[in-house]
Structure formats: C-alpha cells, structure tokens
C-alpha positions in Angstrom: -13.2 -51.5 -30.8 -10.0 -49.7 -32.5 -9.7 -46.3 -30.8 -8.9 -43.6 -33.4 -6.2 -40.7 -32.2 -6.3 -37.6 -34.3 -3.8 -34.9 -34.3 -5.7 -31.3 -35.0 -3.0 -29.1 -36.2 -4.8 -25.8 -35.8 -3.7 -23.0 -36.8 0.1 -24.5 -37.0 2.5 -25.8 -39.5 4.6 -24.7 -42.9 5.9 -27.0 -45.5 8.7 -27.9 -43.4 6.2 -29.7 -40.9 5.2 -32.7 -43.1 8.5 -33.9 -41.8 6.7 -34.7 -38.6 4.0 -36.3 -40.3 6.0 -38.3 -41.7 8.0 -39.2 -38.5 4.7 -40.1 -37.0 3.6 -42.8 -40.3 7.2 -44.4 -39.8 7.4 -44.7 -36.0 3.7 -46.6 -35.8 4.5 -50.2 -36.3 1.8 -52.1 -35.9 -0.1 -49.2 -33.7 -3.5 -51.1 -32.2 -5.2 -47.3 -33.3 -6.2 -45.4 -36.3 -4.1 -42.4 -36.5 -4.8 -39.3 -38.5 -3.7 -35.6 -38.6 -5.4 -32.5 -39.7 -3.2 -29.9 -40.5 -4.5 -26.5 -42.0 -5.9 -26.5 -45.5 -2.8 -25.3 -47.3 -1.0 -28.3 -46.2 -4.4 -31.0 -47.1 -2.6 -32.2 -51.1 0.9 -32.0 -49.8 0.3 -34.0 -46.7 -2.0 -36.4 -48.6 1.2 -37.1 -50.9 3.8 -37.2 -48.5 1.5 -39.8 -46.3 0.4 -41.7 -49.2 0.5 -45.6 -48.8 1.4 -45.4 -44.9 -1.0 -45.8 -42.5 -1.8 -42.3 -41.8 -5.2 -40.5 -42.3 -5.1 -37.1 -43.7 -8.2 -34.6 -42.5 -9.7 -31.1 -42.7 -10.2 -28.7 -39.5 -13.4 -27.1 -40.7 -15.5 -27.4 -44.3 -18.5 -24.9 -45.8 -21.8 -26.5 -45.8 -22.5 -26.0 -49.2 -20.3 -27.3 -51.8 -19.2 -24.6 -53.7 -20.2 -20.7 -54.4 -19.4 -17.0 -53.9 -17.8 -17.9 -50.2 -14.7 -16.1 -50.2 -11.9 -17.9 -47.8 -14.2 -21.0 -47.4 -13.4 -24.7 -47.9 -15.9 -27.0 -48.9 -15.7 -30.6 -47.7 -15.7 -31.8 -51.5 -12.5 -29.6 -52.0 -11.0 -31.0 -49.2 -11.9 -34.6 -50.5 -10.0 -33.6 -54.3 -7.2 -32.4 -51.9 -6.6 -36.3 -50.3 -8.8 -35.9 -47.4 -11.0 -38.5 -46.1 -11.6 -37.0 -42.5 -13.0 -33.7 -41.2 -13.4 -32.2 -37.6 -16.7 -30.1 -37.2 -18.0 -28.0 -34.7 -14.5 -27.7 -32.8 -14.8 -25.3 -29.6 -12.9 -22.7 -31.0 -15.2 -22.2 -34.1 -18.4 -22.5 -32.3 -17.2 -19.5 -30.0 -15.1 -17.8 -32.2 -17.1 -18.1 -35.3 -20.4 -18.5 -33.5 -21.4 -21.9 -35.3 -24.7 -23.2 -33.9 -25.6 -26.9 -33.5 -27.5 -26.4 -36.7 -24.6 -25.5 -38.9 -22.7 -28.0 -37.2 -25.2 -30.3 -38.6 -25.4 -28.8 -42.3 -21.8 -29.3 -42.4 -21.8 -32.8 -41.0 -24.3 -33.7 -43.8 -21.9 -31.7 -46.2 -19.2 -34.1 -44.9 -21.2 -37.1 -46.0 -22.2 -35.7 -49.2 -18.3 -35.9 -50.2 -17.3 -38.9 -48.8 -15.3 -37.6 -45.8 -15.6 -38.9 -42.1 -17.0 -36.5 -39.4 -15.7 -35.9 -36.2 -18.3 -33.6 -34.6 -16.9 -31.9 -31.2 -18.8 -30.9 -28.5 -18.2 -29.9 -25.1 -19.1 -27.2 -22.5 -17.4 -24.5 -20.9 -16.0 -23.8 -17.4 -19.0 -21.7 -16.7 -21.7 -24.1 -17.7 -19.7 -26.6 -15.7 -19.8 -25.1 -12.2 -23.3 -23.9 -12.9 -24.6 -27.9 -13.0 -25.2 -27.7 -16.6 -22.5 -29.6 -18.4 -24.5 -32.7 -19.1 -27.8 -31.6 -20.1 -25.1 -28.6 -22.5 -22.8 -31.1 -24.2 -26.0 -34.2 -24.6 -27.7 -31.2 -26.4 -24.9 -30.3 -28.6 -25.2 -34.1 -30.1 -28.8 -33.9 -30.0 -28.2 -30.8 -32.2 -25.0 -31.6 -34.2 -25.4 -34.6 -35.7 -28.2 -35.5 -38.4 -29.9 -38.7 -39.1 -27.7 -39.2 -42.2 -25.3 -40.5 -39.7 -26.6 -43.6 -39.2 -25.2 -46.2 -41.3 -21.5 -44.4 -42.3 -18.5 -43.4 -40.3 -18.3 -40.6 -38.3 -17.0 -40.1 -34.3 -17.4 -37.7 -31.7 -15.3 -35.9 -30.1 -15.6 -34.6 -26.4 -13.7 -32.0 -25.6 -14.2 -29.6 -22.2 -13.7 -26.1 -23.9 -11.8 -25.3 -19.9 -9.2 -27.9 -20.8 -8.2 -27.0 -23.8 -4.3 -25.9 -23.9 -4.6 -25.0 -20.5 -2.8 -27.8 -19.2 -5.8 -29.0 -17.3 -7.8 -32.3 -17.4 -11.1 -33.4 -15.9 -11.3 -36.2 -13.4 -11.2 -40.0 -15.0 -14.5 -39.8 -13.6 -15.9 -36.7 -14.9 -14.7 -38.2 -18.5 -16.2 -41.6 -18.1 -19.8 -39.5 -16.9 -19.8 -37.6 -19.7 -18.7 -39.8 -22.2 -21.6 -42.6 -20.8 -23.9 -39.5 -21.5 -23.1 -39.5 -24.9 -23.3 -42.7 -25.5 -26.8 -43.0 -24.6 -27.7 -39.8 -26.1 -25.9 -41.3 -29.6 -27.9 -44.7 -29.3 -31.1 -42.7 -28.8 -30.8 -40.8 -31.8 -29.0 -42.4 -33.9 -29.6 -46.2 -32.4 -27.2 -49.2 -33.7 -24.8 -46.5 -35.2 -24.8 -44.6 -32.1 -23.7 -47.9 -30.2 -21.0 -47.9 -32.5 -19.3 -44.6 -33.1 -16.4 -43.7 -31.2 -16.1 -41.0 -28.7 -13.1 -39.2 -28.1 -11.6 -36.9 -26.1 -9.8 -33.9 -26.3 -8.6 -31.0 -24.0 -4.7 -31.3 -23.2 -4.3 -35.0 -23.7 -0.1 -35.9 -23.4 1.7 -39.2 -23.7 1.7 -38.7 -19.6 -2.5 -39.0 -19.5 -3.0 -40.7 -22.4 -3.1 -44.7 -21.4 -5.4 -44.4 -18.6 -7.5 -41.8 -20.2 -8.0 -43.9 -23.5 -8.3 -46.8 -21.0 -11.4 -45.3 -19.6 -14.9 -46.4 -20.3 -16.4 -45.5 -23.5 -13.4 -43.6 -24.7 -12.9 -44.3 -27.9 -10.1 -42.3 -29.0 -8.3 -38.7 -28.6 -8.3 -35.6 -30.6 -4.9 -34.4 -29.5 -3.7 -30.7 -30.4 -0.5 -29.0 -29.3 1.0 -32.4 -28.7 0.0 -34.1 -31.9 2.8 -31.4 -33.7 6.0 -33.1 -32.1 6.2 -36.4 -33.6 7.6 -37.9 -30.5 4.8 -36.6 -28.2 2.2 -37.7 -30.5 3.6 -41.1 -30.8 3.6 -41.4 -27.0 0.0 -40.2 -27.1 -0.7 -43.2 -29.5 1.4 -45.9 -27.9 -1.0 -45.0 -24.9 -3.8 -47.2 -27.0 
C-alpha cells in the first residue's frame, strides 16, 4: 500500500512560505508516497495555485460541521474544497483539548468532509496520563469507535495516530508501542468499518524527523506520517518522505 506523508502546518506560515511548498513538489521525483501539506486557511487558494499540476496535495487543519451559517471565524469543509483543497485533518490533539471537540463532533465533521468531497484524516491518540495509567489502548480504540461514521466505508479517508505526549516534545514511543497501537486500530477499523477498515491507512504523528522516519514508516501497519514542525523546512520534510 502507498504510505501517504502529510505536512500539518499549524498555526505557521505567511505568503512567503509557499516557497517551501514548492521546494517540497520539485524535490519529490518519483517519491513511492502521497505527499500533502496543510497549511492554515489563509494560505488554502494560494497554495492550491502555487502546487497546481505537481504532485502535491493541498489540505485543511480543521472544517465546521455544517456547511455554512452565522459561525463567525469558522471554515466549512465545502469552503475549503472551493479554496483547492481535497484533504482535511479532524479531530487533531490540539483541538480536541484546546477546543474541547468530542468524538461526536469529530464525527459530524468527518461526515461534513465527505459531504464536500474532501479526504479525512481523523487523529486520535491519548495522553501521557492515560498512558501510565494502563489506558491507552482501550482511550485511543474508543476515539475511532467514536470518530469515525459509517459513511466512511467505501471513500477515502486515513487515520492518524498521534500520542498527544509526543507531540513537539522531541519524544517518540517505542517501535513497539507504535506497531501495538496501530494493530489496535486496525482491528478496531475492520470491525467497524470492515473491508474499508482493512484498507485505510494509519499514520503516525508525534515528532516524526527524517532521523525516525524509515524505520517508523517501516513498521507494521503504519501507513503514513502526519509530520508537523518538520514538514515547514522543505529539506526536513523531504528527508521525512525519502524515509518511505
């Protein structure tokens, strides 16, 4: 299966930044992954035309469940479609603690996602607390229980795992830890969602380099990275790929 690498830009990047994006589309080659950065909404149109005909996907960070109304500040995932957008990240760590998004809006927006044509990638992942209390598998299988509808089945989407502990901290779980969890997944994905759940990639994200990348994307049943601080340099996030 292709992995898929995605660069979240976060909260990061002017007009002067699509110049790495567009580093990134000319140093790939013949990359064996799908590659694709989301950079914050105000860059969506312009990074959709600067990346236009290479082989670089263009995404959103967050969308609004419904598809338009009185929601000052929101994005909905049909505007980020009209913007050049086919993918989206949902239910990233930051907003579910930050903005205190629940499985179930996770899933509203997921659906929201399909409505306009985008492709999810619905994060999940637990925090050092619920780790060391014994409770990481039975947190994060819930948060996919929880996150992603039945529309799923039958249309692109991914998942992305990312240990809330490890992300920008500079630390990484255990090859092991990441092929456990990610086999948990996986089986929860095929129980709900069956045949598409066999098929949907998992990724992972939480402090992913070009220095961990091979033998993490080498691991079972990783299928992918969401990469963030690294993904801005195009040289880091090109070593990230190469790792593929």
């Amino acid at each position: 299966m292709q992995k898929l690498i995605v660069g979240n830009w976060k909260m990061n990047g002017l007009g002067a930044a699509l110049d790495e994006a567009q580093a990134v589309a000319a140093g790939l080659g013949a990359a064996a992954a799908r590659v694709g950065i989301c950079p914050p909404a105000t860059l969506v149109e312009r990074m959709s035309r600067a990346l236009a005909g290479t082989l670089v996907a263009v995404g959103g960070q967050d969308c609004r469940a419904e598809a338009s109304g009185a929601y000052t500040g929101d994005v909905s995932a049909e505007m980020l479609a009209d913007a050049g957008a086919c993918l989206v990240i949902l239910g990233h760590s930051e907003r579910r603690a930050g903005f205190g998004e629940t499985d179930a809006l996770v899933a509203a927006k997921t659906e929201a996602a399909l409505r306009a044509g985008l492709e999810p990638i619905v994060c999940v992942g637990e925090t050092l607390a619920e780790r060391e209390a014994g409770g990481a598998l039975a947190i994060v299988t819930g948060q996919v229980r929880g996150s992603l509808p039945a529309a799923l089945a039958g249309r692109p989407f991914a998942v992305a795992y990312e240990p809330v502990w490890a992300i920008g901290t500079g630390l990484t779980p255990t090859l092991e830890q990441i092929a456990e969890m990610h086999a948990a997944i996986r089986a929860e994905l095929v129980a709900t969602l069956g045949e598409a759940g066999a098929r949907a990639p998992i990724l992972y994200g939480g402090s992913v380099k070009p220095a961990n990348a091979a033998e993490i994307l080498s691991t079972a049943e990783v299928g992918g990275a969401l990469v963030g601080g690294a993904s801005l340099k195009a040289s880091d996030f090109l070593g990230i790929i190469a790792g593929a």
